[in-house]
N, C-alpha and C positions, 0 to 999 in steps of 0.2 A: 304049661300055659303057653300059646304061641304066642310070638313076639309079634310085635307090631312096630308101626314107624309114628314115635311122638310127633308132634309139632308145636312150633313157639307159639305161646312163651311155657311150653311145659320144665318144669325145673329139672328137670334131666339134662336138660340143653345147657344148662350152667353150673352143673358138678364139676367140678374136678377130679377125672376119672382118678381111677385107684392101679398102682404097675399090678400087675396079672403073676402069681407065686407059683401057681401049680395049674396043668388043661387035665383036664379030665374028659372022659366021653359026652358029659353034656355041657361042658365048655366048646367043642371040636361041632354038635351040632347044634348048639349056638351058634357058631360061625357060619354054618350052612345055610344056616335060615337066614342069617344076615344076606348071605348073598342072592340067596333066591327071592329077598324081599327087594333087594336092589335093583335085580333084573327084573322083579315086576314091575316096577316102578320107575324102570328105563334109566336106572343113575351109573355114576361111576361107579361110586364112594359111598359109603355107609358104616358110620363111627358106632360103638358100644353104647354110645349113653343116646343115641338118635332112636335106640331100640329100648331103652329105659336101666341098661345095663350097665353099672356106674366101674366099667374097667375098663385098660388101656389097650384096645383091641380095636382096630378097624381094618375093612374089606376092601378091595379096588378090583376095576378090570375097567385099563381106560376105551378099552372095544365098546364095551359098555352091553355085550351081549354073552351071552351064556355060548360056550364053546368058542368063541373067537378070543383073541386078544391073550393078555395074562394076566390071571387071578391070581390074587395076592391075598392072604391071611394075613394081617403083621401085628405082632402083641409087641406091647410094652418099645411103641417106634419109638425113634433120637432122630431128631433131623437136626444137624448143622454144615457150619460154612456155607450159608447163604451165596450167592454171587449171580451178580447183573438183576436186573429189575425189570418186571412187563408188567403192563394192563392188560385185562380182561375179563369178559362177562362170565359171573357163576350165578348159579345156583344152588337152590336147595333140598333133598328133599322131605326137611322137615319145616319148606316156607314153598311148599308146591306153587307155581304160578310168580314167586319170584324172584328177579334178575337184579344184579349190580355189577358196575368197575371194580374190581378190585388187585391193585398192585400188590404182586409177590416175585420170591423170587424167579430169576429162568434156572438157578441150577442150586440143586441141596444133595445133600449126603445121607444116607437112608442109613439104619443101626435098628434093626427090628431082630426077632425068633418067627417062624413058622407054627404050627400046632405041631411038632413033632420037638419043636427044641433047638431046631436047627437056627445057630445066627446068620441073618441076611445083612448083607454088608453091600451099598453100592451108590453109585456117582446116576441122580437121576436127574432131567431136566425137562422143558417144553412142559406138555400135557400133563405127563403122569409126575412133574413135580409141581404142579399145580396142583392136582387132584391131594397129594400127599400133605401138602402144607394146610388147605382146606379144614382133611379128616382130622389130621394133628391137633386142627386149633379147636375141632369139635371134643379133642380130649381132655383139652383146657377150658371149657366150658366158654371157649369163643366161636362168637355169629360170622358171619360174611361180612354182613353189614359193619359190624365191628370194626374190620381194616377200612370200611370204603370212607371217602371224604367225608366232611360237613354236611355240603349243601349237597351232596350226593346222599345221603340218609336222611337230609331232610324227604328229601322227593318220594322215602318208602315209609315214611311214618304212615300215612293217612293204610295203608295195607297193613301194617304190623299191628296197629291198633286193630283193624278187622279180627287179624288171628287172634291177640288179647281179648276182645269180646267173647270169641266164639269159643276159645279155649274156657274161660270162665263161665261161660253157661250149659259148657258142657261138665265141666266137674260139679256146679251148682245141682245136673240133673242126675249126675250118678255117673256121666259116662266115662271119666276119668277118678284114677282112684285119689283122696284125700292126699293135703300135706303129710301129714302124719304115717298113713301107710306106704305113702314112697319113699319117705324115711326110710321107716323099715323094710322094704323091701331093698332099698341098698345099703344096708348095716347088714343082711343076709348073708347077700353075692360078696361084697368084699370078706365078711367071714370066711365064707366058703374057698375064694381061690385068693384074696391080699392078702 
């Protein structure tokens, strides 16, 4: 089944992914597709469970274009030692169309594996630790919105109710699947590789 890119408030978006035990060949192009759905969809970044995947797996390439920049796999990431602070506008794209401030750090510590096993260890900052802190908080089943201020989420409620409508009258019609079978659908995948 090809993956697709959920959107809020789909409960995938607020699992708490599962660390990743074993990659297999269709875990490896799981990750493919994750990136070629990102490049179609012109993002950086694209977490596991944003594709309905409940594991600790997400994609980067802060180029943000196929053949430029560096693509990143990274399973079961650590980001710590935070250090210094910036504002800036993200996005989503599982809230297409929109934007917020949101304060993170300027510099983290990256502790991921590649699809091959290999541990990636490094001091990242600017851009691409921004990007990394984003997907991270997508494996903890946190929004953007989530970090932004008060009176700064007030300003996006009248939008995120939009998405809440339209996501529920999309599952009302069949086009997303039941509580119940996305359940089970992630009691599978964690079977399979947590």
């Amino acid at each position: 089944m090809p993956l697709d890119i959920v959107h809020f408030p789909h409960p995938s978006l607020r699992f708490k992914s599962q660390p990743i035990q074993r990659v297999d060949k269709t875990l490896r192009a799981m990750a493919a597709e994750m990136l070629e759905l990102m490049y179609a969809h012109e993002g950086v970044g694209l977490a596991a469970n944003q594709v309905a995947l409940p594991l600790r797996m997400f994609v980067v390439n802060p180029a943000g274009k196929q053949g430029e920049g560096e693509e990143l796999v990274l399973i079961n990431p650590v980001l710590q030692r935070p250090k210094g602070r910036e504002s800036d506008r993200e996005g989503c794209l599982s809230l297409p169309g929109l934007y917020g401030e949101v304060v993170r750090a300027k510099q983290i510590s990256l502790s991921a594996y590649d699809l091959q096993g290999n541990p990636i260890e490094r001091r990242c900052e600017g851009f691409l630790a921004r990007i990394l802190q984003h997907e991270n908080d997508h494996l903890d089943g946190v929004m953007f919105f989530d970090r932004m201020s008060d009176a700064a989420r007030r300003e996006l409620e009248p939008t995120l109710e939009e998405f809440e409508i339209d996501f529920e009258s999309r599952q009302k019609g069949g086009g997303i699947a039941s509580e119940q079978a996305l359940n089970e659908h992630h009691q599978g995948l964690i079977q399979r590789y947590a």
